[in-house]
C-alpha positions as CSV (number, residue, x, y, z in Angstrom):
1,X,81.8,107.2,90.9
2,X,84.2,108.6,93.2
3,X,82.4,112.1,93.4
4,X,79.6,109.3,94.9
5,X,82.1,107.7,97.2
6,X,83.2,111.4,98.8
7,X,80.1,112.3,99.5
8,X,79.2,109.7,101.4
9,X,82.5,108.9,103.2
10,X,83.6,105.8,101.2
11,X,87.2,107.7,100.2
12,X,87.7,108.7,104.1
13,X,87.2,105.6,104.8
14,X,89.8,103.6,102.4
15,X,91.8,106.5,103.5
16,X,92.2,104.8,106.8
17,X,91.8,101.7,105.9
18,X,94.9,102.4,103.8
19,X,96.6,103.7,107.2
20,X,95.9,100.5,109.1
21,X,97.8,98.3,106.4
22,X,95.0,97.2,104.4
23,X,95.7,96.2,100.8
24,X,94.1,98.2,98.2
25,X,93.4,97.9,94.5
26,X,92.2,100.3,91.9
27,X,90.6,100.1,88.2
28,X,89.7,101.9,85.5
29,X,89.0,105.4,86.6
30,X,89.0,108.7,85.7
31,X,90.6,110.2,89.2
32,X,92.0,108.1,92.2
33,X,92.2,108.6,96.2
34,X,95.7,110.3,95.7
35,X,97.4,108.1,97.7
36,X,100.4,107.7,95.3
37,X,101.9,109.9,93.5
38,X,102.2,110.6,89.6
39,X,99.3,109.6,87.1
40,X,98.5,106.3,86.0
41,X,96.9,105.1,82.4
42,X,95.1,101.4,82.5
43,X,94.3,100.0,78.8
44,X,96.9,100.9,77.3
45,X,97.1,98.5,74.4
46,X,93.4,98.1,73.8
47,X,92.2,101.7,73.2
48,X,93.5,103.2,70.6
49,X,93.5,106.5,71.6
50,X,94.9,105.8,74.8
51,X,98.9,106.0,74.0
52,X,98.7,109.3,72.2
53,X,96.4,110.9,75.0
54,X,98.3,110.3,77.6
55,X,101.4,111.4,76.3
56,X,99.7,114.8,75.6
57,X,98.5,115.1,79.0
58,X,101.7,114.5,79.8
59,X,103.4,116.8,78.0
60,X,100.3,119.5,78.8
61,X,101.5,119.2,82.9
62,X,100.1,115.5,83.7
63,X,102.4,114.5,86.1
64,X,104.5,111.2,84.7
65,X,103.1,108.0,85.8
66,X,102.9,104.7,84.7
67,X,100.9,102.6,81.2
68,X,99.9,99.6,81.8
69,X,98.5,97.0,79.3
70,X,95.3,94.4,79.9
71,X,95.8,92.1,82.5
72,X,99.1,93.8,83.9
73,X,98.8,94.9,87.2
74,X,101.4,97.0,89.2
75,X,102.3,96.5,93.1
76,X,103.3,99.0,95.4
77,X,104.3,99.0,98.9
78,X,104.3,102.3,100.5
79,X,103.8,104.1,98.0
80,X,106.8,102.4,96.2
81,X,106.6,100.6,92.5
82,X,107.7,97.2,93.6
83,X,107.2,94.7,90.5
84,X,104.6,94.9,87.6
85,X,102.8,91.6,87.0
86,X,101.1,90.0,83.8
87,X,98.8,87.1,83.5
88,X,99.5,87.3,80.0
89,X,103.3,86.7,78.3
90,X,103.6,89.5,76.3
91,X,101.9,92.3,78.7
92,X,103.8,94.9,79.1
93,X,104.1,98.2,81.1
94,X,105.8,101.7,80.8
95,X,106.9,104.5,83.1
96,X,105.8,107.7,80.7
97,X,107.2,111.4,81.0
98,X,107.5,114.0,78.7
99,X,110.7,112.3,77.4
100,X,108.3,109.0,76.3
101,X,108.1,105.8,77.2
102,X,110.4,103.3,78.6
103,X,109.5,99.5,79.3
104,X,109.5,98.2,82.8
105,X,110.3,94.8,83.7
106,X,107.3,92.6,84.4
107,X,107.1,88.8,86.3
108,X,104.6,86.9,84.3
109,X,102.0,84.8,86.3
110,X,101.8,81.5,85.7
């Protein structure tokens, strides 16, 4: 989808909407708009595969980034983790690097 969104200008234009201090948010895909740095992996409770796959991407040069589980979201301000946020109680989230995985803390919504 994004190779779709290049061609015809829709990345430029988030781009700048980013600049001008809109709010952006992202989903499940396979690249991004690069404006943060480091990797990211969505689902990471509810596909199997996904824990041990990113870890070897990881450890095969991915750069570290952050797991997140179903319904946790993560908020960043300039390009900054702020908070991680759940609407469930036992979502969870992890900053992953080659050394593995350690737990964030996350605010759950009520």
């Amino acid at each position: 989808m994004l190779a779709i969104w290049r061609l015809h200008g829709v990345e430029a234009a988030l781009r700048d909407a980013y600049a001008d201090g809109t709010v952006l948010s992202g989903w499940s895909l396979h690249d991004g708009l690069g404006i943060l740095s480091g990797s990211a992996c969505p689902h990471y409770d509810s596909q199997e595969a996904r824990r041990p796959v990113y870890a070897r991407e990881i450890a095969a040069g991915l750069p570290p980034g952050i797991a997140l589980e179903d319904a946790v979201a993560a908020r960043y301000d300039d390009e900054r983790l702020v908070e991680v946020v759940s609407a469930r109680a036992d979502g969870r989230a992890f900053h992953v690097d080659a050394r593995g995985e350690r737990p964030l803390p996350i605010r759950t919504l009520s």
